[in-house]
C-alpha positions in Angstrom: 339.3 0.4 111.6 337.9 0.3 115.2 340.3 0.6 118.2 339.6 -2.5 120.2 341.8 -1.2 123.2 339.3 2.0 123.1 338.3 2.9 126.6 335.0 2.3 127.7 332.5 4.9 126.0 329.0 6.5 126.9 326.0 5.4 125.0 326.0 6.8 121.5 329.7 7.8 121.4 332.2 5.3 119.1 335.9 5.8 118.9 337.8 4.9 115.4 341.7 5.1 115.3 342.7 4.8 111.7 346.2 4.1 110.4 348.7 6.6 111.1 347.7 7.8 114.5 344.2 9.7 113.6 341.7 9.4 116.3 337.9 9.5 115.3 335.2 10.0 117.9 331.6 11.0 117.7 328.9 11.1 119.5 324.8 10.6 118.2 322.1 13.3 119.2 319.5 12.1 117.4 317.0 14.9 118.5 318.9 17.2 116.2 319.3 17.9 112.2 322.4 19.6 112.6 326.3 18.4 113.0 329.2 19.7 115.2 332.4 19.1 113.5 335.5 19.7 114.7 339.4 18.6 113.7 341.5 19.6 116.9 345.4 19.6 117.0 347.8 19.2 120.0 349.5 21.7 119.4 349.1 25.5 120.9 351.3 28.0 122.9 353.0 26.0 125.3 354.9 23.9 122.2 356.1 27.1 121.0 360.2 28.0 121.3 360.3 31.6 122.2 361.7 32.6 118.7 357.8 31.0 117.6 355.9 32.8 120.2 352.3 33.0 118.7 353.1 31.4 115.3 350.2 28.1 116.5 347.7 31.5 117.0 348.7 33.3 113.4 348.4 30.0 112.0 344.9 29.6 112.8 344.1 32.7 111.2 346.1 31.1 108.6 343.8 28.5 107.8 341.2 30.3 106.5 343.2 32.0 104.2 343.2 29.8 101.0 344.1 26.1 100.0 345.4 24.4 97.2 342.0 24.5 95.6 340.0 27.6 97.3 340.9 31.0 97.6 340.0 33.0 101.1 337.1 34.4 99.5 335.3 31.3 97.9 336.3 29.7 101.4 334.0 31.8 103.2 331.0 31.7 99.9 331.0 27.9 100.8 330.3 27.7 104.2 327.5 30.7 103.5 326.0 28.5 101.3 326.0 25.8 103.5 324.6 27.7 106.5 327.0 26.9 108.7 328.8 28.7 111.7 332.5 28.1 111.2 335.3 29.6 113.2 339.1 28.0 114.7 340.5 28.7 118.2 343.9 28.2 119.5 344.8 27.8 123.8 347.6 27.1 125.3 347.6 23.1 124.3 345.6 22.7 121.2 344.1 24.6 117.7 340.9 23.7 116.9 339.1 24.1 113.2 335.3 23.6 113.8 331.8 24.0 112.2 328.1 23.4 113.1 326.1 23.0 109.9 322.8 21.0 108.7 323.1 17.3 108.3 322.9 17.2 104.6 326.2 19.6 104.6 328.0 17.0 106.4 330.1 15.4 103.2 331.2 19.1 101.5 331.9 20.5 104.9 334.1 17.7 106.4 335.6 18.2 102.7 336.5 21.7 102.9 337.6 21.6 106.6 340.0 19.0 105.7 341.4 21.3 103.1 341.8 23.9 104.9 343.5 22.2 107.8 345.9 20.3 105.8 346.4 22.3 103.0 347.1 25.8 103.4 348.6 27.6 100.4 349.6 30.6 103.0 350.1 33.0 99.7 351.8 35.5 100.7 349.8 38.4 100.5 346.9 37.0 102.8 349.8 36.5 105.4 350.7 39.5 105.1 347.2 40.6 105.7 346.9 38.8 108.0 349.7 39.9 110.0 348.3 43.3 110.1 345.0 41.9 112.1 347.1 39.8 114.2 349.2 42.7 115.3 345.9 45.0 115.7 344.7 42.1 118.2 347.8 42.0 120.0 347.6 46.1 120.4 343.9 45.8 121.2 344.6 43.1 124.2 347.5 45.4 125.7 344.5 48.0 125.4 342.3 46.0 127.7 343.7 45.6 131.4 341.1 43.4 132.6 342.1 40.8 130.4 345.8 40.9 130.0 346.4 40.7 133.7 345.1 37.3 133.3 348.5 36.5 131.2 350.1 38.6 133.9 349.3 36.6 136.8 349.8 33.1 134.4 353.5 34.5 133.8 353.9 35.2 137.2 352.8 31.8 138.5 354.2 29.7 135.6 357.5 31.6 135.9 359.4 30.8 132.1 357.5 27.6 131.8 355.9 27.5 128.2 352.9 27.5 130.6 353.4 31.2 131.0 353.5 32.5 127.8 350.3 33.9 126.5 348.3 32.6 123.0 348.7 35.7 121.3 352.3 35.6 121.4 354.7 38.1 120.5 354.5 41.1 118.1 357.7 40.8 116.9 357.9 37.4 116.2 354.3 37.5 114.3 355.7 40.7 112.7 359.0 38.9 111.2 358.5 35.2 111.3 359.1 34.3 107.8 356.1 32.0 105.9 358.7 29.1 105.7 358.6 28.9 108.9 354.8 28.7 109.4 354.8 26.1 106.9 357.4 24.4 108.5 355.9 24.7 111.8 352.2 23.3 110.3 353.8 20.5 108.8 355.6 19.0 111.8 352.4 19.5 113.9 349.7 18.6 112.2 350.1 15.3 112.1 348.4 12.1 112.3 349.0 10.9 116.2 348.8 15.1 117.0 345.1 15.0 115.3 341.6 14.2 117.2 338.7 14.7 114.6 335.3 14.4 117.1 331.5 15.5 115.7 328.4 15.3 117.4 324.6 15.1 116.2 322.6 14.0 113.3 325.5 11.6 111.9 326.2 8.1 111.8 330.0 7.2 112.7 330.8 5.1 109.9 330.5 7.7 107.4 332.6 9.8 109.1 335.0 7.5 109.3 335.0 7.0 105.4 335.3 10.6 105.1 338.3 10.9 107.0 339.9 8.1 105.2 339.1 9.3 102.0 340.0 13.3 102.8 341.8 13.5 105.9 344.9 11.9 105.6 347.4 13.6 107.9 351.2 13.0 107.2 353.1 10.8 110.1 354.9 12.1 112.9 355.6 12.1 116.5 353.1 12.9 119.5 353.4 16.2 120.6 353.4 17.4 124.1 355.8 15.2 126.6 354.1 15.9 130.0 356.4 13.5 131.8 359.1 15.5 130.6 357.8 19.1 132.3 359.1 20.9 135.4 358.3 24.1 136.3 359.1 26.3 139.4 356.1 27.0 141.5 357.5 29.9 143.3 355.2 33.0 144.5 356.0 36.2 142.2 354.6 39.6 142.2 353.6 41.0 138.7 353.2 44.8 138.5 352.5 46.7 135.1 351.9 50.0 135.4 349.1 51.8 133.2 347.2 55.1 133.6 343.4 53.1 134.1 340.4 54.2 136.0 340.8 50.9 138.2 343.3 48.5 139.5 342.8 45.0 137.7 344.4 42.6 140.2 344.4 38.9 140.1 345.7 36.7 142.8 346.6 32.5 142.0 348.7 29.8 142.3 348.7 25.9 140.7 345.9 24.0 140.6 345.1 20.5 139.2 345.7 19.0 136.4 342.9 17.5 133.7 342.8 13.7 134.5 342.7 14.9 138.4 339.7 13.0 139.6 339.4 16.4 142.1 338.5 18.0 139.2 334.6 17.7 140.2 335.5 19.0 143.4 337.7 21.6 142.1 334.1 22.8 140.4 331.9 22.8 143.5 334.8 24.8 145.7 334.9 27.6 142.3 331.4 27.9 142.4 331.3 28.5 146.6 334.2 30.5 146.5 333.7 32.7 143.5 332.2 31.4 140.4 328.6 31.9 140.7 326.6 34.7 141.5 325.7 33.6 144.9 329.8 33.0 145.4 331.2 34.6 148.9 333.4 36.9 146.6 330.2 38.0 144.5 328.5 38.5 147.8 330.8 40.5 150.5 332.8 42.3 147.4 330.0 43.3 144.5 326.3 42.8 146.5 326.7 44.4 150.1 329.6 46.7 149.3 329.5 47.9 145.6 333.3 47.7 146.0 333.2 46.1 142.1 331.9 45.3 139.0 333.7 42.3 138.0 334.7 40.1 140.9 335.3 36.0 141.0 337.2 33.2 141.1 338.0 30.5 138.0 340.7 27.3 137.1 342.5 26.2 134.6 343.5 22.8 133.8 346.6 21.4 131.5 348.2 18.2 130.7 350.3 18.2 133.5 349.2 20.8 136.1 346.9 23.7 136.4 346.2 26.9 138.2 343.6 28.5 140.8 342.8 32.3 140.4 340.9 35.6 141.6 340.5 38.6 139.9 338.7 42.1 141.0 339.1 45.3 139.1 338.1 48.1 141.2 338.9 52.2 142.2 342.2 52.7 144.0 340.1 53.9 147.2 338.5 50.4 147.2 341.7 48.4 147.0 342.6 47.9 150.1 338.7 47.1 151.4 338.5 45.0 148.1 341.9 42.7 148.9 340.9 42.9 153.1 337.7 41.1 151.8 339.5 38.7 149.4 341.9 37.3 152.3 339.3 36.9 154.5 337.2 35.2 152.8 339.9 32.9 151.5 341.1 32.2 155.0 337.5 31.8 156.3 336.7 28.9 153.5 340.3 27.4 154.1 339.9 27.2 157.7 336.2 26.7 158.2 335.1 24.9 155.3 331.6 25.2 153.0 328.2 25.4 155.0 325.8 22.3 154.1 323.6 24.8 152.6 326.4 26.2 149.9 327.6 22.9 149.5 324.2 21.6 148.1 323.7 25.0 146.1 327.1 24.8 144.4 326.4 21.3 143.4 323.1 22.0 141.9 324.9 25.0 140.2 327.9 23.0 139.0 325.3 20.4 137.5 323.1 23.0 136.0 325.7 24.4 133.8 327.0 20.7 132.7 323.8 19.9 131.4 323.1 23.5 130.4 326.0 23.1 128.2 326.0 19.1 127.0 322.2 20.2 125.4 324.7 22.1 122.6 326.2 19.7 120.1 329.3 21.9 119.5 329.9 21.1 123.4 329.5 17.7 123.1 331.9 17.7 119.9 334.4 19.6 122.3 334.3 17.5 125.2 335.2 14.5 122.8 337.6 16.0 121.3 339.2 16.9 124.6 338.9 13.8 126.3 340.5 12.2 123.5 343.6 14.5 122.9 344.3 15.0 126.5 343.3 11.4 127.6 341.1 11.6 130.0 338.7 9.3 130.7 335.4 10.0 128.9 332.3 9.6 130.9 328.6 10.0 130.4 326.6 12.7 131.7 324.7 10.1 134.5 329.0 9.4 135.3 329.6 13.0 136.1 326.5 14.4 137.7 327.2 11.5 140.1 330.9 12.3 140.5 329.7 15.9 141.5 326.9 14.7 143.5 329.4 12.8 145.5 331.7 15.9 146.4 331.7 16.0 150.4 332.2 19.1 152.5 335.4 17.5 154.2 336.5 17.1 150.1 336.2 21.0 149.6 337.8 21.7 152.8 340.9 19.7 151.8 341.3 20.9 149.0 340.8 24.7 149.6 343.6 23.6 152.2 345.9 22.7 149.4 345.1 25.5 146.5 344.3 28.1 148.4 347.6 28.3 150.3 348.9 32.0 150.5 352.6 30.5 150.3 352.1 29.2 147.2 350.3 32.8 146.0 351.6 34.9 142.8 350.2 38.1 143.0 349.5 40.3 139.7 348.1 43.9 139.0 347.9 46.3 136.2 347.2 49.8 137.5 348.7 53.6 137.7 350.7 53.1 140.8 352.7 50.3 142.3 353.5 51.4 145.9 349.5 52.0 146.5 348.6 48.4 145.5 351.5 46.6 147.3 350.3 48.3 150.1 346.6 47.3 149.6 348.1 43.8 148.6 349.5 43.3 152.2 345.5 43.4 153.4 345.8 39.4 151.8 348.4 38.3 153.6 347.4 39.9 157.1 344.0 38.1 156.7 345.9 34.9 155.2 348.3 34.6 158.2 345.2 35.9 161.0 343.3 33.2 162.5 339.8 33.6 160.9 336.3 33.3 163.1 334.1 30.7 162.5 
């Protein structure tokens, strides 16, 4: 059944909503023999109540566990024998079962995926099991500083919005929560108007549509996710964790845009200037001329309902100081002085690059469908968005660096052996912040 109140679509993509809430949207790339499927849930960390802190991450893991008709083992012999890549993510807003496979695999695979996501038998020995790998991932992130002070710095700029809870959740709660209560949780999520199934490639849309009628037939249920509904405190924090490391992993952020924002595409061009490419100022003065780092940039994230801006630089505790001095500076320079024409027009081309780079991959077009859909925003064609990049002004990056990269409005986070030396160091940020900068 076609939508007829469907937004307006890009060549090649059609949009299906069938009864019961499911949402259908593909996209043809006929220059390929494969197929990009992917069934995508609203539903991920930020729905969780703290007693279920990771349980949308464990069920993932969960899915590939057995169904009603398919143990974990002849699971995984299926999709060898079709040749097809299969894996399942989870973020902070949605948990995603996927698979890219050859064309004439489309009907068994869109069978089994359907399976699995609906009908988990969760026995309890592969939970179980599965716990144990769970936990070990937990214990292998605290082991890695350079990516859990990510979750720091989200924590401390969320404050105790869902927001700031991280994916993986927390050991306890995977190591208790009973298997009632995963099923519990599986049933009053994954349902029909929580469920986007998008595909991209070698396909035609009816017959996907048949196929979900015929094998995906999610129970009803409410939407999940009530934006409108969320307030969170924006307040500055500082996030300290001490750990015996070689280097101090520090990150330094504050809220951003949401995914509808239509500053989104400028949002990209001031990343890539700023620090997200390696011809970024931070790349530059921190990594090229100095060799104060390894790892240096800048990134976004983007949500429902908000977002966030952040920097990260994991480096010696003699280049801390010099390291954050550069950081401040070059954040106070770009908020004050803007984005040469020169970088402008290099950020844009990079910013375009990677778009198309990326769109050439059917399992990214099945994503950004998928996306689009569940998060409603608007879904353009590629033509639409190079020319809503190509459009970015320098007076458009200047405002909004103005607006994100506000030190007021900066949570700072660290993981590292000692706390006095980096607060120290830390205060290089704000002395450049609050200094007037030079042209």
């Amino acid at each position: 059944m076609s939508d007829d109140s469907a937004p307006r679509l890009p060549e090649g993509v059609s949009y299906s909503e069938l009864p019961g809430g499911l949402r259908v949207v593909t996209e043809i790339v006929p220059s390929v023999r494969s197929v990009a499927l992917g069934f995508w849930v609203r539903t991920g960390s930020r729905d969780e109540a703290p007693k279920q802190a990771g349980v949308s991450h464990f069920l993932e893991h969960l899915l590939f566990k057995g169904t009603e008709g398919h143990s974990a083992i002849e699971i995984a012999e299926l999709f060898d024998g079709m040749g097809a890549a299969t894996n399942a993510a989870t973020s902070k807003e949605s948990t995603q079962l996927h698979a890219r496979l050859l064309d004439e695999h489309t009907d068994e695979a869109f069978d089994l995926l359907a399976e699995m996501l609906l009908r988990p038998s969760l026995p309890e020995d592969e939970v179980d099991s599965e716990r144990r790998v769970v936990l070990e991932e937990i214990a292998m992130y605290e082991d890695e500083p350079q990516e859990r002070v990510h979750d720091v710095l989200a924590a401390a700029v969320h404050g105790d919005h869902p927001l700031g809870r991280r994916v993986l959740g927390d050991a306890d709660v995977i190591g208790s929560i009973p298997v009632t209560e995963i099923m519990s949780y599986h049933d009053a999520r994954y349902t029909g108007p929580n469920l986007v199934l998008a595909a991209a490639g070698h396909l035609e849309h009816e017959r996907i549509v048949e196929l979900a009628e015929r094998q995906l037939r999610p129970p009803a249920g409410e939407p999940n996710g009530s934006p409108e509904e969320v307030e969170y405190e924006s307040a500055p924090r500082f996030a300290f964790q001490v750990k015996e490391t070689e280097q101090y992993h520090i990150c330094f952020g504050g809220p951003g845009i949401s995914r509808a924002d239509e500053r989104r595409f400028t949002l990209g061009v001031l990343d890539a200037v700023f620090g997200g490419s390696t011809s970024s100022r931070l790349f530059r003065e921190v990594r090229e001329k100095r060799g104060l780092a390894y790892s240096v940039g800048s990134y976004s994230e983007q949500y429902v309902d908000g977002g966030m801006v952040a920097m990260y630089v994991g480096t010696r505790g003699d280049n801390v100081r010099e390291a954050c001095a550069i950081i401040g500076r070059e954040l106070s320079t770009l908020r004050d002085h803007g984005v040469s024409t020169e970088e402008l027009e290099r950020a844009k081309e990079h910013v375009k690059g990677r778009l198309v780079l990326g769109m050439e991959a059917t399992g990214a077009r099945m994503s950004r469908l998928a996306r689009s859909i569940l998060f409603g925003v608007p879904l353009l064609s590629l033509d639409d968005m190079l020319e809503r990049i190509e459009q970015v002004s320098s007076e458009d990056v200047a405002e909004l660096a103005t607006e994100l990269y506000d030190p007021e409005r900066f949570s700072t986070a660290c993981i590292g052996p000692d706390e006095e030396h980096f607060r120290d160091a830390a205060a290089a940020v704000s002395e450049e912040l609050s200094a007037p900068s030079e042209a």
